[in-house]
MARDOSE-267806 format. One record per residue: residue in three letters; x, y, z of N, C-alpha, C in turn. Coordinates in steps of 0.05 Angstrom, whole numbers, plus 32768, in hexadecimal, padded with zeros to 4 digits. Layout:
N
  type    nu    nv    nw   cau   cav   caw    cu    cv    cw
   Ala     X     Y     Z     X     Y     Z     X     Y     Z
...
***
This chain:
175
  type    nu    nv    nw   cau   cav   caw    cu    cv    cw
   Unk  7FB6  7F50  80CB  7FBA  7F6C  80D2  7FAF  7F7D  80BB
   Unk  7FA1  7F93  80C3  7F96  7FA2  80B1  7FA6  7FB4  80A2
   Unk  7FA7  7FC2  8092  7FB8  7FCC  8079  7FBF  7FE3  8087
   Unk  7FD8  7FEE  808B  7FD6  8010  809A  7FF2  8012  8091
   Unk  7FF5  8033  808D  800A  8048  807E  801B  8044  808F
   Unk  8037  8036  807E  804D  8037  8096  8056  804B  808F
   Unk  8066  805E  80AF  806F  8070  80AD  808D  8077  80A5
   Unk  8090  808C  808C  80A7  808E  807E  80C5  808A  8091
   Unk  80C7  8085  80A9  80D3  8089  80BA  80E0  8071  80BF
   Unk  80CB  8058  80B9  80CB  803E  80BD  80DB  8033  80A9
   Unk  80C6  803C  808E  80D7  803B  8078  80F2  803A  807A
   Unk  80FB  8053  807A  8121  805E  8078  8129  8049  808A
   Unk  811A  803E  80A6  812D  802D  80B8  8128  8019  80A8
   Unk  8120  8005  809D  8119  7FEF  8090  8134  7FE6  8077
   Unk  8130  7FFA  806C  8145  7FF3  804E  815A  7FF8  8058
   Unk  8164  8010  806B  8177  8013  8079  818F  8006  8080
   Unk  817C  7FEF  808C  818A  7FDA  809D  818A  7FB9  808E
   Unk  8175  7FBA  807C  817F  7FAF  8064  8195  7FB2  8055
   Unk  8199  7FCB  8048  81AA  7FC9  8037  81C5  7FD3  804B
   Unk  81C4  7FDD  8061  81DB  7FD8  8074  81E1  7FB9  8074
   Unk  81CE  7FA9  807B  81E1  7F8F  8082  81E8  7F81  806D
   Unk  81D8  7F8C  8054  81DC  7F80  8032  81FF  7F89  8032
   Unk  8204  7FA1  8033  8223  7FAF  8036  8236  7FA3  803E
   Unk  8228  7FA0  8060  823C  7F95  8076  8243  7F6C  8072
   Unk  8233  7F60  805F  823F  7F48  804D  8250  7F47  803F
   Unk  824A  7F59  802B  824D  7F5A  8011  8275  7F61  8018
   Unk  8273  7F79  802A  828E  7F85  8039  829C  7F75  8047
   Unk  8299  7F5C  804F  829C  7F47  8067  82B5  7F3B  8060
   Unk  82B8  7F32  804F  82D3  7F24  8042  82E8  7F38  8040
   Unk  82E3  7F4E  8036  82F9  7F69  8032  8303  7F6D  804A
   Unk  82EA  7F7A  8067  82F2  7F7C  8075  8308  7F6F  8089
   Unk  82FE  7F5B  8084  830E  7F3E  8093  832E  7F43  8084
   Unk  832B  7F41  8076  834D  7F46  8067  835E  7F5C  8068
   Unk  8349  7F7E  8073  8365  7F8E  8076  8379  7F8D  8088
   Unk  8386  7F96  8083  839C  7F95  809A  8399  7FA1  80B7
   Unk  837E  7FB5  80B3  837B  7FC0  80D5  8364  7FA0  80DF
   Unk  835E  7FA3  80CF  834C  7F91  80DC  835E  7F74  80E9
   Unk  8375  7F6F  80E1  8384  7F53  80E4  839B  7F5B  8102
   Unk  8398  7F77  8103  83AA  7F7E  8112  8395  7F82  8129
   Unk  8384  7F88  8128  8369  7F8C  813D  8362  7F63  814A
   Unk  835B  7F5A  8130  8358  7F3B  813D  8376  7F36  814C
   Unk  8392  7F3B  8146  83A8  7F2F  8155  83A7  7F38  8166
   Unk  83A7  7F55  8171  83A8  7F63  818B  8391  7F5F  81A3
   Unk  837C  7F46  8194  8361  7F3E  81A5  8363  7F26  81A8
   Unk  8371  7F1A  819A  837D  7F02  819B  835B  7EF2  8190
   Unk  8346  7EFD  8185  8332  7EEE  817B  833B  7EDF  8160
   Unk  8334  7ED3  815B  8338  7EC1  813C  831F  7ECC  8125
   Unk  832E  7ECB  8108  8322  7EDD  80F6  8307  7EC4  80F6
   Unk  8303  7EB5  80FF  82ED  7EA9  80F3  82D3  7EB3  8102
   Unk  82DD  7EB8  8126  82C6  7EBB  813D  82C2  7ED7  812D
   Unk  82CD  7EE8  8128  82CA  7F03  8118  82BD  7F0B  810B
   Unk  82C3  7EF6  80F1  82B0  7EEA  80DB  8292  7EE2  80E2
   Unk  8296  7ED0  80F8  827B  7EC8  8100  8260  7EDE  810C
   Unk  8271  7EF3  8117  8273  7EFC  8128  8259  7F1D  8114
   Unk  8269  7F22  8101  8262  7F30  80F1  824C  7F33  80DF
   Unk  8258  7F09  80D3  8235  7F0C  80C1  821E  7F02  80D3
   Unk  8224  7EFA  80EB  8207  7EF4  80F5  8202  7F0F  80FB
   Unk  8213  7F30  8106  8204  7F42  8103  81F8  7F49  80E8
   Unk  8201  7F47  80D7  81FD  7F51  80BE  81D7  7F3D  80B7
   Unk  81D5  7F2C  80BD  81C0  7F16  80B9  81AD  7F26  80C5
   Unk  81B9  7F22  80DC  81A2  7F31  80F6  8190  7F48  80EB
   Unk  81A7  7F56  80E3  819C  7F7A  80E2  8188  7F75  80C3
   Unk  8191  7F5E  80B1  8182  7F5F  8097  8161  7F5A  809C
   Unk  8167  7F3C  80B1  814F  7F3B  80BE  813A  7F47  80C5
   Unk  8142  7F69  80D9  813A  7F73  80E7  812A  7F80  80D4
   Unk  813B  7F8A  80C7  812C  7FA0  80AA  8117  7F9A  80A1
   Unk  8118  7F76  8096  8100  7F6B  8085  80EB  7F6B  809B
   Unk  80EC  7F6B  80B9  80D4  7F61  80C9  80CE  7F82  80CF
   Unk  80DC  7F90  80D4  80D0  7FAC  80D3  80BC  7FB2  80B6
   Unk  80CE  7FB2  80A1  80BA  7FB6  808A  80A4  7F9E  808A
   Unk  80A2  7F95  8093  8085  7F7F  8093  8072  7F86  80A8
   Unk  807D  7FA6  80BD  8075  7F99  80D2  8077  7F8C  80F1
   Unk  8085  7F81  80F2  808A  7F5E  80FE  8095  7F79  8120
   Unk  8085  7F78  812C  8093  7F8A  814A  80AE  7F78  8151
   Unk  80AF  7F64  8149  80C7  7F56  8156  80E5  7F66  8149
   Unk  80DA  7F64  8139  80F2  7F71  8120  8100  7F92  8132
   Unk  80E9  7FA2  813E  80EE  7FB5  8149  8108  7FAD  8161
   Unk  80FE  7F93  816E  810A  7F96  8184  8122  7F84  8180
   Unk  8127  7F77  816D  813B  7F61  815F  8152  7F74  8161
   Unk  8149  7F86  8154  8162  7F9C  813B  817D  7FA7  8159
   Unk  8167  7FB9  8171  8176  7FBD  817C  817E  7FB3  8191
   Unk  8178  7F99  8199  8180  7F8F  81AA  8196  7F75  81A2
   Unk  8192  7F6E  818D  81AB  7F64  817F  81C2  7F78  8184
   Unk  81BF  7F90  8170  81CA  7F94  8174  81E6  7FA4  818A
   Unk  81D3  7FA8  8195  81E5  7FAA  81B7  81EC  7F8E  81C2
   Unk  81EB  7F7C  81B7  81EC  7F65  81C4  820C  7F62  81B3
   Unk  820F  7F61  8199  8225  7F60  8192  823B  7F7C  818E
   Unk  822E  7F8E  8199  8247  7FA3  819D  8250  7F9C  81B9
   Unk  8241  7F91  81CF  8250  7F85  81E8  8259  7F6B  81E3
   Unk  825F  7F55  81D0  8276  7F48  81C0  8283  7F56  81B5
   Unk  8281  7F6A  81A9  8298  7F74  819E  82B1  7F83  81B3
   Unk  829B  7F90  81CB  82A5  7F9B  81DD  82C1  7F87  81F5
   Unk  82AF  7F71  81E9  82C6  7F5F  81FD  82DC  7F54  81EF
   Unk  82CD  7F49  81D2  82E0  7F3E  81CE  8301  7F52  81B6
   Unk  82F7  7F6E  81B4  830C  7F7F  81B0  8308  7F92  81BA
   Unk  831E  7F9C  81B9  831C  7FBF  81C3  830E  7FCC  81BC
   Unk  8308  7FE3  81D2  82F3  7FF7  81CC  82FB  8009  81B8
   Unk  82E7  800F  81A4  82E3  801B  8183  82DC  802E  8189
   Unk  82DC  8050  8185  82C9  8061  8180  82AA  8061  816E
   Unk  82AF  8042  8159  8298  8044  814F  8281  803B  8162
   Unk  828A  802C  8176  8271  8024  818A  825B  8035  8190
   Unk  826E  8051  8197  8263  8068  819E  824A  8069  8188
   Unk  825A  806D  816A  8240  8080  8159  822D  8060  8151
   Unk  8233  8048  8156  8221  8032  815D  820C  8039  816A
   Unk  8213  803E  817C  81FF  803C  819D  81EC  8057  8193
   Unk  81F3  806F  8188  81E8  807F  8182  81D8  807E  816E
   Unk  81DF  8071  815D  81D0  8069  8145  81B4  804F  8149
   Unk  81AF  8038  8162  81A8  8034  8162  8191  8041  8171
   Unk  8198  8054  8187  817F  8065  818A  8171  8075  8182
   Unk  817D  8084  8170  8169  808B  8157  8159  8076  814D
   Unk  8166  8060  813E  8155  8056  8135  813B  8050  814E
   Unk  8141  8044  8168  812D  803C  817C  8120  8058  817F
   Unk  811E  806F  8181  810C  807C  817A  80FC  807F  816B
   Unk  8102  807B  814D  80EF  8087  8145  80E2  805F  8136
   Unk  80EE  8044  814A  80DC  802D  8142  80C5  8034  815D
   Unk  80CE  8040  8178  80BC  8042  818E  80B7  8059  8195
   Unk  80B1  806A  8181  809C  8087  8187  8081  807A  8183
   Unk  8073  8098  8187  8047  8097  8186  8051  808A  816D
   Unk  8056  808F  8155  805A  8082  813F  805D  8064  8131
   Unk  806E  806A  8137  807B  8049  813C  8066  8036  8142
   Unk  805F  803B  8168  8050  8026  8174  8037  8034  8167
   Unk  802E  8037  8158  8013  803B  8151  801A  8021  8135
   Unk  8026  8029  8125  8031  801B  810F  8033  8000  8113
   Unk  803D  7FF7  812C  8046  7FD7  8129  802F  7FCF  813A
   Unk  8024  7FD1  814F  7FFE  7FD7  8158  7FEB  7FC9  8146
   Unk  7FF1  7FE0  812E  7FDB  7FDA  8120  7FCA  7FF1  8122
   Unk  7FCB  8009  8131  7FB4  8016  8135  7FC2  8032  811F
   Unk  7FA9  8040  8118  7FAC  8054  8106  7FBA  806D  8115
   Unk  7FCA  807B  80FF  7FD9  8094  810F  7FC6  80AE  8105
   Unk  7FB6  80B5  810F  7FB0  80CE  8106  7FC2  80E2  80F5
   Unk  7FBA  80EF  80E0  7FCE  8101  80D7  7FD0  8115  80DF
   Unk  7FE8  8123  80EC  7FF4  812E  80F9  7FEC  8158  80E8
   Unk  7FE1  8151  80D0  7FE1  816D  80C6  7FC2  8176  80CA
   Unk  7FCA  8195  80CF  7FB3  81AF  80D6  7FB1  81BC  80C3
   Unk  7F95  81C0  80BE  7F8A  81CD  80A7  7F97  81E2  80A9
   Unk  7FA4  81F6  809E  7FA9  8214  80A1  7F90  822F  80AD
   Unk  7F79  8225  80A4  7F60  822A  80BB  7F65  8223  80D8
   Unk  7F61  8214  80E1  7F69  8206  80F4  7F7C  821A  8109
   Unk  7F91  820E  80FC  7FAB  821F  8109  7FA8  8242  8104
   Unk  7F9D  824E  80F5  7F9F  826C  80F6  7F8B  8271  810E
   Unk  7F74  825F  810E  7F63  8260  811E  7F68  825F  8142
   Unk  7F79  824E  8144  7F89  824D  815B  7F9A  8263  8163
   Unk  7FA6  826B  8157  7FC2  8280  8150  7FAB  8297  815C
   Unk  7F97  8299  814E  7F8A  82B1  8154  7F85  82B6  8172
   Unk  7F77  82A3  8178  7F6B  82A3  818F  7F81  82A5  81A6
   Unk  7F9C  828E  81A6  7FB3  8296  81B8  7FC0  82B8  81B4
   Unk  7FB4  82C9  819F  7FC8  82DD  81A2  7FB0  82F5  81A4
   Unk  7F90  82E5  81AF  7F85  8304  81B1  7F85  8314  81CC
   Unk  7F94  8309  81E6  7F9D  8319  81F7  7FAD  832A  81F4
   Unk  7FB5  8324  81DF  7FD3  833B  81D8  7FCD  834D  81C2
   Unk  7FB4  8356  81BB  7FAD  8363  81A6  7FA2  837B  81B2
   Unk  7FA5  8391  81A9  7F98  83AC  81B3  7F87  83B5  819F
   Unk  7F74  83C7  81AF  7F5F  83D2  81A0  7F65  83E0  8186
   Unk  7F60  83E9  816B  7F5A  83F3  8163  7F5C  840E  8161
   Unk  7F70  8421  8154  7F66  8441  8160  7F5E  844C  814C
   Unk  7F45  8458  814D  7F3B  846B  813A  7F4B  847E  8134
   Unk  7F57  8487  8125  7F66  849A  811E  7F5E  84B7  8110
   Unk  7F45  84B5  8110  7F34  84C7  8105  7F31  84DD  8116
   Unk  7F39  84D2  8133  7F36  84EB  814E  7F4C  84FA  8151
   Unk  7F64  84F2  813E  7F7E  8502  8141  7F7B  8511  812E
   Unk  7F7C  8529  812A  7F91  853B  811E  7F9F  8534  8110
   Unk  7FB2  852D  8116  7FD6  8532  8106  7FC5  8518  80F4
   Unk  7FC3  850B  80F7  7FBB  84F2  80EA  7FA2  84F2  80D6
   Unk  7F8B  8503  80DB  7F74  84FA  80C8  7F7E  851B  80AD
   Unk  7F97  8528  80B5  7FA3  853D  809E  7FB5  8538  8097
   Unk  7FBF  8515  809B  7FD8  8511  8082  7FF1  8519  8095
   Unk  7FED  8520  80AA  800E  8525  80B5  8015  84FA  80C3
   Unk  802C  84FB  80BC  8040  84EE  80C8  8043  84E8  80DD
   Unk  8038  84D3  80ED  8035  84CD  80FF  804C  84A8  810D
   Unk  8057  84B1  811A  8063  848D  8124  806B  848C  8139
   Unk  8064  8474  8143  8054  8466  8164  8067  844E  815C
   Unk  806A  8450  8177  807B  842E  8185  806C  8424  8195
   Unk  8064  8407  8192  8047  83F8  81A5  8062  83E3  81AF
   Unk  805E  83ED  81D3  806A  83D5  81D8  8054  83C6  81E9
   Unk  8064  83A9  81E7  804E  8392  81F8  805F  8392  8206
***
């Protein structure tokens, strides 16, 4: 694959979800031991180990996903979120429904936007993204031309009176 600018967008999702699942390890043993959490496994009747299991293979997953996005790897795009909906509906069964699901579910479509915008699929493709910026030429140039129906002539002012002797003159132009 030929060398091409990944987009800063990619980036932020990449380390993101790295050092999210670096976190969500590292946090794994703590978690397992508070007390909401032991009262959540009894009332689901799941065992702390399926939990356990349950967690770092997300946590693996999502580290995964990060390194194949930063490399690249389209799989990695489609790994990240379909894992992960795969284990928020384990989580969904096997405990009660969380409000965090909600900002889950939300959080992974952001990310799926901006891995499957023009962007994105240009990026993991392979094909070049044009850069998106206009010379300031350019754009004034445009600007001009959209706003010369709405431009009025010119008034010589030299044909008035009050005006070419210094008197005080003021006009309201409506469009």
């Amino acid at each position: 694959m030929k060398e091409i600018k990944r987009p800063t967008s990619i980036s932020v999702i990449s380390y993101l979800l790295i050092g999210s699942g670096v976190i969500a390890l590292i946090m794994l043993p703590f978690t397992m031991n508070m007390d909401a959490t032991k009262q959540m496994l009894m009332r689901s009747g799941v065992s702390k180990t399926t939990a356990q299991i349950n967690s770092f293979l997300g946590s693996i997953v999502t580290i995964i996903s990060g390194i194949a996005i930063l490399q690249r790897k389209s799989w990695g795009r489609i790994l990240y979120p379909g894992s992960t909906i795969a284990f928020l509906a384990i989580s969904l069964i096997l405990f009660e429904f969380q409000p965090l699901v909600l900002f889950n579910l939300i959080f992974v479509g952001v990310i799926c936007y901006f891995l499957f915008n023009k962007r994105g699929n240009a990026f993991f493709s392979g094909e070049e993204m044009p850069e998106q910026k206009v010379e300031t030429s350019q754009a004034n140039a445009t600007a001009a031309k959209e706003l010369e129906p709405y431009q009025t002539q010119q008034t010589n002012y030299n044909n008035y009176p009050e005006v070419s002797q210094g008197k005080k003159v003021a006009g309201v132009i409506l469009m």
